[in-house]
N, C-alpha and C positions, 0 to 999 in steps of 0.2 A: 703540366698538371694532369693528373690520371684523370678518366673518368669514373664519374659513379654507376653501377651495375647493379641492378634490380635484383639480380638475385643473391648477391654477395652480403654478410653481416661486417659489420663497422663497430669499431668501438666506438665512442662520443670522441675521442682525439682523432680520432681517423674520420667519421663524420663533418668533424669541423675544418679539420686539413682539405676534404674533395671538396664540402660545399661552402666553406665561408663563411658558416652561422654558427653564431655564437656558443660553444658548448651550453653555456647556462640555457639558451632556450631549448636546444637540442633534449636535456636532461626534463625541463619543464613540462615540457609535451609528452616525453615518456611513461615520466612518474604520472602524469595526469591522465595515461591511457593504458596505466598501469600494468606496461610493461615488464616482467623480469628482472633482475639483476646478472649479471655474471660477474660473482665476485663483488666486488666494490663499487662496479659502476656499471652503464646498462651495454647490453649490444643490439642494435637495431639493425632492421637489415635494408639493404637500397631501397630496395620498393616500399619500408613503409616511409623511409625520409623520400620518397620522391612523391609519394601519397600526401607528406603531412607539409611536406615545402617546396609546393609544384612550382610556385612562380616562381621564389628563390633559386631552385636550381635548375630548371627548364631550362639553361643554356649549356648548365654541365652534363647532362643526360648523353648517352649516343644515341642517336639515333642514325647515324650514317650506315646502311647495309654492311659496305666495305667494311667500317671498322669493326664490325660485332662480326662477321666471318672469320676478318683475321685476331681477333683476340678468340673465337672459340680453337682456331688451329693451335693458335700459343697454346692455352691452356690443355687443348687435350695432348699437346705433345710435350707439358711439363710431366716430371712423375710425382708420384705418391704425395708429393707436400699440399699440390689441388687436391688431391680427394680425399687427405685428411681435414682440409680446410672444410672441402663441403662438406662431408661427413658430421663434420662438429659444426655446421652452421642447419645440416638436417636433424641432429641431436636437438639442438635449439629450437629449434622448432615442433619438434615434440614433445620436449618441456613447456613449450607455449600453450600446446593444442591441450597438454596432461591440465596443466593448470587453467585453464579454460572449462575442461570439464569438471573439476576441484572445483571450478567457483560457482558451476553450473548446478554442482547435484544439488536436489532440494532438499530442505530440512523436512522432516518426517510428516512436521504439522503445516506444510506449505504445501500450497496445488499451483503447478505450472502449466498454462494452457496456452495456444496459441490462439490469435486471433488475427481476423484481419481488420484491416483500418475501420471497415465498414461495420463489421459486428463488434469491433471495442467501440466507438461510440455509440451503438447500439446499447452494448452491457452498461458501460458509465451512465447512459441516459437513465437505465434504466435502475440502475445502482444511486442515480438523486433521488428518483422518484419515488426508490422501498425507504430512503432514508429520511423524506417528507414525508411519505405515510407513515409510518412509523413512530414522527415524531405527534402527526394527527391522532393514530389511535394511542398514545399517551396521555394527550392533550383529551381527549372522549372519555378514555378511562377516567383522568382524574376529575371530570364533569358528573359522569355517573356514581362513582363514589360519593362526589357533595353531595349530589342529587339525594342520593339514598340514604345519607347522614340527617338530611332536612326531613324527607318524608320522615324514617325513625323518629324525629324530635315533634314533629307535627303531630305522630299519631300516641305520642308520650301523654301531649300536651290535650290532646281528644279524649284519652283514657282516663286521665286527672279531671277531666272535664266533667264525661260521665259522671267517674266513681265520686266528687261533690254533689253532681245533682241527683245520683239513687239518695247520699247519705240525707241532705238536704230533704228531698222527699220522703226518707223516713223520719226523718226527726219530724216534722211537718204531720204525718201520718200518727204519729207517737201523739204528739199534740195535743191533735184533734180528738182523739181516741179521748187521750185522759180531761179534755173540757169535754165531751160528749159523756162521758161517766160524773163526772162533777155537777152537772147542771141535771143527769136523771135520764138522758134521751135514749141512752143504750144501760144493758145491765153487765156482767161479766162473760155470758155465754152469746153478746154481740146481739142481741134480741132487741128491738124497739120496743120501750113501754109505754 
């Protein structure tokens, strides 16, 4: 059985062949870290299957000095078919990194900022707290609007109030005028006689 090598890319047949795990979950973990395709199906590379199924394959790994010496002599004494392998496995790779930044760049109306753990929960704290006030001075606003809807109606109701008792007290005044003229006490130029 070959070993799996960290730096080499695997189809998902070839990843299932070194490590023994199942293509389908091999594919599941891909698609869900949304990996690339090549072609019709994905190509991952050692290192991220020895990242993503360390215990699974932790017996397949090498780790023997001996053996990763003599597989780099193999390999540098192969020709040209190793370094169009890596070549196209460095290609891949920079499709990865291209599309990384693809997904990174932001949209015009979006701000990317860093933060660290200690000043995001800083900002979040303090991102409830503009959104409680917030909802307090809506809450005040629509308290000062009644408010000011009552007074208006209060001082409607004060106005009508008045303008009955001027009219009231003219009619009253009218009154009295015309029995103070009927009875002789006053004359039309308001003179006592």
């Amino acid at each position: 059985m070959d070993k799996l090598k960290s730096e080499f890319m695997y189809s998902i047949s070839e990843a299932e062949k070194l490590t023994g795990i199942n293509r389908k979950r091999i594919e599941r973990r891909a698609k869900k870290q949304g990996l690339r395709k090549e072609g019709r199906s994905y190509v991952v590379s050692g290192e991220w299957l020895i990242r993503e199924f360390l215990r699974d394959v932790k017996d397949l790994v090498s780790q023997d000095v001996e053996t990763v010496s003599q597989d780099v002599v193999k390999e540098s004494s192969e020709p040209p078919k190793t370094h169009t392998r890596i070549v196209r496995e460095l290609e891949y790779k920079i499709q990865e990194l291209e599309q990384e930044l693809i997904d990174l760049r932001p949209n015009p109306n979006y701000r990317i900022e860093a933060f660290t753990n200690d000043e995001y929960d800083e900002f979040r704290k303090r991102l409830i707290e503009w959104q409680s006030q917030k909802e307090s001075i809506t809450h005040y606003q629509s308290q000062a609007e009644y408010q000011r809807k009552q007074a208006d109606k209060i001082l409607d109701i004060h106005q009508k109030l008045v303008d009955t008792i001027q009219s009231q007290n003219t009619l009253a005044t009218q009154r009295n005028i015309i029995e103070a003229k009927d009875k002789g006490v006053i004359n039309d130029d308001w003179e006592v006689q």
